[in-house]
N, C-alpha and C positions, 0 to 999 in steps of 0.2 A: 272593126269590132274586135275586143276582145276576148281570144280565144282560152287564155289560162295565163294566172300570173306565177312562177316558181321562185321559194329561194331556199339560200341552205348557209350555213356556219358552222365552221370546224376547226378545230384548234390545229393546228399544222404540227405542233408535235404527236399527230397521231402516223404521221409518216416519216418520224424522225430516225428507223433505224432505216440505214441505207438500202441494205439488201435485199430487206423485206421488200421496201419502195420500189425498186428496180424488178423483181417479181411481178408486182403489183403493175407497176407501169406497162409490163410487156401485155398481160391480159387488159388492159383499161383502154391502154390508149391507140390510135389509131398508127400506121406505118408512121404515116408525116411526123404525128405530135410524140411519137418513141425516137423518132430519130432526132426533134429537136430536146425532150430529155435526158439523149447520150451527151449532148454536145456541150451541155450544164455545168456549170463546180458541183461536188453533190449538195452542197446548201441551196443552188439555185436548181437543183433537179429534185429537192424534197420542197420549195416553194411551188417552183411549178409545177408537179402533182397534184400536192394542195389544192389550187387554183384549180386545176383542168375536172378533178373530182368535185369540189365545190358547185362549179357550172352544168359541171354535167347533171347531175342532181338537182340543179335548179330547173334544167330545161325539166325535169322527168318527173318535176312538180308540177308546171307550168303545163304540162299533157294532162295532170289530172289520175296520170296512171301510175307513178313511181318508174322503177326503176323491172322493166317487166314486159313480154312481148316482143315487137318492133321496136320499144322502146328501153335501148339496151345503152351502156356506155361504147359497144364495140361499132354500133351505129353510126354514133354521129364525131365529133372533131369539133373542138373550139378553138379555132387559130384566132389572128387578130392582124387585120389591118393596119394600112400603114400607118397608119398613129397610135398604133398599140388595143385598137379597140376589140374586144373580144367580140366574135362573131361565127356563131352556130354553122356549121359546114352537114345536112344531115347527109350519109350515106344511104345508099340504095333502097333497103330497109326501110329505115325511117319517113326518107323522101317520101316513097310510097305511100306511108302513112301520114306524112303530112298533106299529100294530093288529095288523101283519099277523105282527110277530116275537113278540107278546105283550107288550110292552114296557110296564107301568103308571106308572111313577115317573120321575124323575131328578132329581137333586142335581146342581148347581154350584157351585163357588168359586172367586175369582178374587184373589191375593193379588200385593202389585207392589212395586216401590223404586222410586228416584228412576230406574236403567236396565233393571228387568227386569221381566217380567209372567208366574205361573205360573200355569195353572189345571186342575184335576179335575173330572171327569165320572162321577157314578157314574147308570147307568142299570139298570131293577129290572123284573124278568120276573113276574110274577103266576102 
């Protein structure tokens, strides 16, 4: 069944100046996903910002709660599978929260242009 569906769109030049982004990155994103946005061109480390804040926001619709609680961007990690697929990682936090709502599943997808980044959250109640 499903538990919340989330999405979100945002123009990617809103993390166009680098510094700020890199700021921004170090509070958003989890160890793993800062250390893959050091590793970037800064063009492909203001894309994947983009993206990772896109999703995260998706998931934090798909909760029904925003962005608030256990359900924080420092919680959870969107990495991706080997085929590139985007895939919700929740942290301690959240986990917890997601046990505790019955929460078994979640889908992501994360699709972009050359200015924009859109992505979906579907999360699945057992």
């Amino acid at each position: 069944m499903i538990y919340g569906i989330g999405s979100d769109i945002l123009e990617i030049s809103r993390f166009a100046d680098y510094e700020k982004s890199s700021k921004l990155a170090f509070k958003l994103l989890s160890i793993t996903e800062y250390n893959i946005f050091e590793e970037l061109t800064q063009s492909q480390a203001i894309s994947y910002l983009a993206k990772q804040f896109a999703c995260k926001e998706a998931v934090s619709k798909a909760f029904g709660t925003g962005i608030r609680g256990d359900v924080v961007m420092s919680n959870m990690e969107i990495l991706r599978d080997s085929m590139g697929k985007p895939v919700l990682n929740p942290l301690e936090k959240l986990q917890n929260y997601m046990d505790s709502e019955g929460i078994v599943a979640s889908h992501c997808t994360i699709s972009d242009t050359k200015s924009q980044v859109f992505a979906v959250c579907v999360l699945e109640k057992g």
